[in-house]
C-alpha positions, 0 to 999 in steps of 0.5 A: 426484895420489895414485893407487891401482893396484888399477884394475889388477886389475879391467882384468886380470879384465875382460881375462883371457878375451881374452888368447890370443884376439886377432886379427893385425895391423890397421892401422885405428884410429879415433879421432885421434892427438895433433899432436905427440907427445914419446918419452922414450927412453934412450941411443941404443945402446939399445933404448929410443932404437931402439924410440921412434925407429921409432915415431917415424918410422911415426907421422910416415909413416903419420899426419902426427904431430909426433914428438920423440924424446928421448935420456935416461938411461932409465927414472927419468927418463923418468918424471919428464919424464912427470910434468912435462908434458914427455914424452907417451909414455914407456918404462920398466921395470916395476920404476921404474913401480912406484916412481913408482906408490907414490911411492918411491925416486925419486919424492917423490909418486906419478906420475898415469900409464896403460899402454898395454901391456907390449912386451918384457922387459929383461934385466940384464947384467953384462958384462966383458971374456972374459978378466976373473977376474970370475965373480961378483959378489963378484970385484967387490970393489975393481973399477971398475964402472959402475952406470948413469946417474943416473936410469936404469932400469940404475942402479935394478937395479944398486943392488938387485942389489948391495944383495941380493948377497954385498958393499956398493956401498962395495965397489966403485969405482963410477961412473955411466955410460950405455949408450953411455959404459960401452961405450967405458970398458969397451972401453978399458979404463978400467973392469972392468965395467958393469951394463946392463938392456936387451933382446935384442939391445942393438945397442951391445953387439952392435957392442961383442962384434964388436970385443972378446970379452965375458962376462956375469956370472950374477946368478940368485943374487939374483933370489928375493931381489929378488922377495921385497923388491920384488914379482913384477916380477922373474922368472928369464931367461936370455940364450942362448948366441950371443948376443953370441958367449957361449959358453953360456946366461947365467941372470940377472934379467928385468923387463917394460917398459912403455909408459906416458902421463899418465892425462889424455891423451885414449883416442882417442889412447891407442887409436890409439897401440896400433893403431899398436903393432900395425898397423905391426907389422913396418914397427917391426921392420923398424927395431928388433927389438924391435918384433917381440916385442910381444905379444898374450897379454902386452901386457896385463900391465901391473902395477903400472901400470892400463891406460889407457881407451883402450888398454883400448878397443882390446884389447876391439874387437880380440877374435875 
């Protein structure tokens, strides 16, 4: 299974002059979707759950496709359904694509996997409550906080962010909650804060500002850091005043996601997953936003994980 990545460069250059130049929405494709399909998703307050769910539902309405969406702690373990056979299409961030890649952190061997495309970015929240004495991370000593599920993308940064900041993890009283159970513990009390890597706007998080005023904690103070140990993954981002109801910008991290399949699943089906991405565009988004965000200029910007033949494929017939 041991896979090297420097496919990837090669699909870049060979793509590089093409990337501002493609076309709109096209709802054809030829090629043949798989029968039946399996999404590994994350915790159904998330964007992930959202965002597979509507394609879910497009393929079933449009193609006749089979969908099983699967609820699941996110990033890391969608991976490993990937590598077991058990998931055929799964969304993960760049950063745990990368582990899986090498072989590292997580995974005990490299995962044999190809991207179909690069769809939106995630950002990391630190949310506790508005009127929380928590400004930055080092108030976070002696505090319950939520680092994410086990096997989640949430829980990878987490544990980065706190391992380049200014006080350990033994610090603090962690716990290892989803999406959906840190809001109810934040919410009533039972924690000070949760870490959250997620898309703008995390609909949990929207219905949870609506109910009880939150603040995000800035975490711009470790982003170089981590570039400087994990790669050029994570960038600066901000999350925009309104959002959520903040009351001003929030500077935090920023890391892709990427959709990523086995590398044996057939081009035809990679190339008509792709043309669906973009053919059913606004019928995705009409679903979840997220959809909306998915990008001609970017989608190809999948490191560290090659693009898959078949998407390859469709991004070269789609140019001007």
């Amino acid at each position: 299974m041991r896979r090297t990545i420097g496919a990837v460069t090669a699909a870049l250059l060979a793509l590089g002059t093409l990337a501002g130049c493609f076309g709109g929405e096209d709802s054809s494709w030829s090629g043949r979707l798989p029968d039946r399909l399996t999404i590994a998703t994350g915790g159904t307050t998330g964007i992930y759950h959202g965002y597979g769910q509507a394609l879910a539902d497009v393929l079933a309405e449009q193609h006749g496709v089979e969908a099983e969406v699967l609820s699941t702690g996110g990033s890391v373990e969608n991976l490993a359904l990937l590598a077991d056979g058990e998931a055929q299409l799964a969304f993960s961030a760049a950063d745990a694509v990368a582990d899986a890649v090498h072989g590292t952190g997580a995974f005990d061997a490299p995962v044999d996997l190809r991207a179909l495309g690069r769809v939106y970015d995630d950002f990391a929240h630190l949310v506790v409550p508005a009127d929380s004495p928590v400004e930055e991370l080092a108030d976070l000593r002696g505090r319950r906080v939520s680092v994410g599920a086990t096997g989640s993308g949430t829980s990878l940064i987490a544990r980065r962010v706190l391992a380049a900041g200014p006080l350990p993890e033994s610090d603090l009283r962690v716990v290892e909650l989803g999406i959906t159970e840190s809001l109810d513990a934040l919410s009533t009390g039972r924690i000070d804060a949760f870490f959250w890597s997620g898309g703008l706007r995390t609909p949990g998080l929207v219905e949870l500002a609506e109910e009880t005023p939150i603040r995000l904690v800035p975490l711009d103070g470790v982003v170089d850091e981590l570039r400087d140990r994990y790669g050029q993954g994570y960038r600066h981002g901000t999350v925009p005043e309104g959002i959520y109801g903040l009351e001003a910008d929030v500077e935090t991290l920023a890391v892709p996601n990427i959709l990523v399949v086995p590398t044996d699943l057939p081009d035809d089906a990679a190339h008509g997953l792709v043309a669906t991405l973009f053919g059913a565009r606004t019928a995705l988004a009409e679903r979840a936003a997220a959809a909306q965000l998915l990008d001609r200029t970017r989608v190809i910007y999948t490191e560290p994980a090659p693009l898959h033949d078949g998407a390859l494929r469709y991004f070269r017939e789609v140019k001007d």
